[in-house]
N, C-alpha and C positions, 0 to 999 in steps of 0.2 A: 450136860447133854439136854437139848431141847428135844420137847417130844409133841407140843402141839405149835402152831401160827397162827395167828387170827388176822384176818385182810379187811379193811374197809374196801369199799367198790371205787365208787367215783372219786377220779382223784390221785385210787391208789392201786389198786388192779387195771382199773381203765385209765389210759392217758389223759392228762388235764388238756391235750391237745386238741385230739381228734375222736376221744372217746373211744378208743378200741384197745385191745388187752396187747400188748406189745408182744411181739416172740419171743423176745429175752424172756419176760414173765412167765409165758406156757412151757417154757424150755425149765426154769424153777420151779414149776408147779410140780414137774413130771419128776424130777430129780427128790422135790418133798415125799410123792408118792413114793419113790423106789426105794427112797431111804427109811417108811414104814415114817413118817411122822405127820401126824392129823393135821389136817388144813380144816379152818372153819371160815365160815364169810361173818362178816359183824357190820352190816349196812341197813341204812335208813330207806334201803328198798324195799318195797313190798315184795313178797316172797317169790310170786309169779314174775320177775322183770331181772331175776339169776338164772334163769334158764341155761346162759351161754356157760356158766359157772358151773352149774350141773353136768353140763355134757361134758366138763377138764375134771371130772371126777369127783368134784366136790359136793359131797353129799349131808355134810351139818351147816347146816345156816342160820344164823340169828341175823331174822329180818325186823324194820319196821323199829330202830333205832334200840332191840331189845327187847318188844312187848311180845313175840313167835320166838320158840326158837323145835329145829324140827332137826331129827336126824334122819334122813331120807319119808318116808311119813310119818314115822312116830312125831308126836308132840312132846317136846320134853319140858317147854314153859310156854303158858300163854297166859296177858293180860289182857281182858274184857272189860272196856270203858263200858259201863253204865249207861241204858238204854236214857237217862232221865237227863246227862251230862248232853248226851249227843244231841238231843232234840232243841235243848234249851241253845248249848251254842249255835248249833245249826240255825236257828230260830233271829239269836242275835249277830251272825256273821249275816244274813241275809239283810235285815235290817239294816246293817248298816256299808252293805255292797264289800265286802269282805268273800275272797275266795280260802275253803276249806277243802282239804281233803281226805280222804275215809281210807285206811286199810284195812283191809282183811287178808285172804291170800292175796287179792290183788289192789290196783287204788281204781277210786272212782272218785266225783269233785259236785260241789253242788252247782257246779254252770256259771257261776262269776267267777269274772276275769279271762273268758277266754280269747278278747282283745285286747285285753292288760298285759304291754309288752314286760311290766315288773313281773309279774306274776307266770308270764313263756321262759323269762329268761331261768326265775327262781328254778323251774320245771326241769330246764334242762342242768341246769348248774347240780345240781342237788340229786338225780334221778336219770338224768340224759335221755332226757321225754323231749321229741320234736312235737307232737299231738299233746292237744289237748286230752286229756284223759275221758272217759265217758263219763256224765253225768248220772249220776243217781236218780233215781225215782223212788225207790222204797227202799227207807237206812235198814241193811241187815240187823240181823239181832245180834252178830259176835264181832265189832269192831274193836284191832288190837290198839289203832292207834290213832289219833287227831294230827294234822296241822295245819297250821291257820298261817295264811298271807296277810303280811302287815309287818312294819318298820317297824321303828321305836317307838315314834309316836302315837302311830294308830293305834299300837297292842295295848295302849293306857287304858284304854275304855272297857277292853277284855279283861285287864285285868282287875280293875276295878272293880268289874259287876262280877267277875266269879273268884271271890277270894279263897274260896275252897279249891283251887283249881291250881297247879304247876305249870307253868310257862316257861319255856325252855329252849331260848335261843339255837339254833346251829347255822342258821346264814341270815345274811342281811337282809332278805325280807320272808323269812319262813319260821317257825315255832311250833316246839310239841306241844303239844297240850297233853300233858296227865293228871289223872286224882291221885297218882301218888306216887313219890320220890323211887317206889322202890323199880321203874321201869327207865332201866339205863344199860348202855353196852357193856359195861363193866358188873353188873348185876348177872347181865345173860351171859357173861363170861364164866362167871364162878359156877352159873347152875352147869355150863359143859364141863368144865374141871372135874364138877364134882361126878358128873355122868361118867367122863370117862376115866373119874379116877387118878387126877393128874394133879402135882403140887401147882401151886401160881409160880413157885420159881422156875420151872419147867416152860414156860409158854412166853410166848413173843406175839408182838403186835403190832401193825403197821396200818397208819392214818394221816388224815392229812387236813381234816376239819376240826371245827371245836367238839362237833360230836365224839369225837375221839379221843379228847383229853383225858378222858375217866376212866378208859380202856388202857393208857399206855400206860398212866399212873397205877393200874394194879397189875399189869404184867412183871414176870422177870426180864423183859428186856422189849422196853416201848423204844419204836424207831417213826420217827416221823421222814414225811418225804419231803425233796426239798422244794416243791410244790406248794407247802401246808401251810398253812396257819401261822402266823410267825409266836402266838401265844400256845399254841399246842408243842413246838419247835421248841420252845424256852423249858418244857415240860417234859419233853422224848429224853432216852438215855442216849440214843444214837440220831443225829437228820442224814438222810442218804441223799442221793441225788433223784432228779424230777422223776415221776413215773413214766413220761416222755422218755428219759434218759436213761434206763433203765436199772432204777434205784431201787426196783424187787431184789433181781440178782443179784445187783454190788453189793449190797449192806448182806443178803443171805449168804454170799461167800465172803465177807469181810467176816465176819463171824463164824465164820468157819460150817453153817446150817447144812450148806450143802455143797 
């Protein structure tokens, strides 16, 4: 018997289509609720841009790819980049016309790129931002998380000059930046396990980017969508069909969830 689900957003709550949470999906959400088993969000969103997720009930979120994770306010984990990390890259992504972006409860960007159609597309691909996001003026003091715009080639130079520093692909042209290994969805996954209490064999997980590899591999039963990643898919116990197609429900009563 499964007793929690964990969702990635884009992709897999939201349609790869049109970006919107299909009915099939909120007709599963509601059946999870009734059937008493916890739903969490596990998204590379800033925590303020689940709102829609919040009002279908869902109230533990692990935002910002792992570095938040919040059961309605409580704070149950949070990672604080290093005020000395931020300025130095901020410093060096401006140098060298590089767009970054800052979380905290919400995202803000330091103003490159915001006619860099790589970097609109990254935006919406990843987050399902039409807008440019607001530009920073004064970096707060509690950012959970970095990520920097650049390809393969470009991130050479980042990486180079901060070898203290994790780099951490999840799409083609966007990267986490952390100072340390231990901020990943599969990490923010065990600290909720362990909040509420629940084995890893109990819990299910459904993704569809690379960010999600490491979340399905410690679930009891990762399911990729058939939207995803074709290396996260090689990785899933189960691929259901597109989020479009309503591959929440199928694969949750295929397995009998709900």
């Amino acid at each position: 018997m499964y007793e929690i689900v964990f969702f990635d957003v884009d992709g897999t709550l939201y349609s790869e289509v049109d970006r919107v949470i299909p009915e099939s999906t909120k007709a599963a959400i509601k059946r999870l609720h009734e059937k008493g088993i916890k739903i969490v969000v596990a998204t590379g969103r800033p925590h303020n841009l689940c709102g829609e997720l919040v009002s279908l009930g869902i109230d533990t979120l692990i935002s910002s790819n792992g570095a938040l994770v919040k059961n309605q306010n409580e704070i149950i984990y949070r990672s604080v980049i290093s005020q000395k990390t931020v300025h130095e890259l901020s410093r060096f992504a401006e140098l060298h016309g590089h767009g970054i972006s800052y979380f905290t409860d919400s995202i803000a960007m330091n103003g490159i790129g915001v006619e860099v159609q790589r970097v609109r597309n990254a935006l919406a691909e990843t987050l399902g931002l039409v807008d440019y996001p607001v530009t920073i003026e004064t970096l707060p003091e509690e950012i959970y998380c970095i990520c920097l715009y650049a390809d393969e080639r470009e991130a050479e130079k980042f990486i180079d000059h901060f070898p203290q520093l994790h780099f951490v692909r999840f799409h083609d042209y966007v990267m986490n930046v952390l100072e340390s290994q231990v901020v990943s969805k599969s990490q923010a996954i065990q600290r909720v396990l362990d909040y509420y209490k629940i084995d890893v064999s109990q819990s299910v997980a459904f993704g569809d980017g690379r960010n999600d590899i490491d979340m399905l591999e410690l679930v009891g039963l990762g399911i990729a969508m058939g939207n995803g990643d074709e290396v996260l898919k090689q990785q899933a116990d189960f691929v259901t069909r597109k989020a479009s197609e309503d591959g929440i429900h199928y694969a949750l009563t295929q397995f009998g969830i709900i």
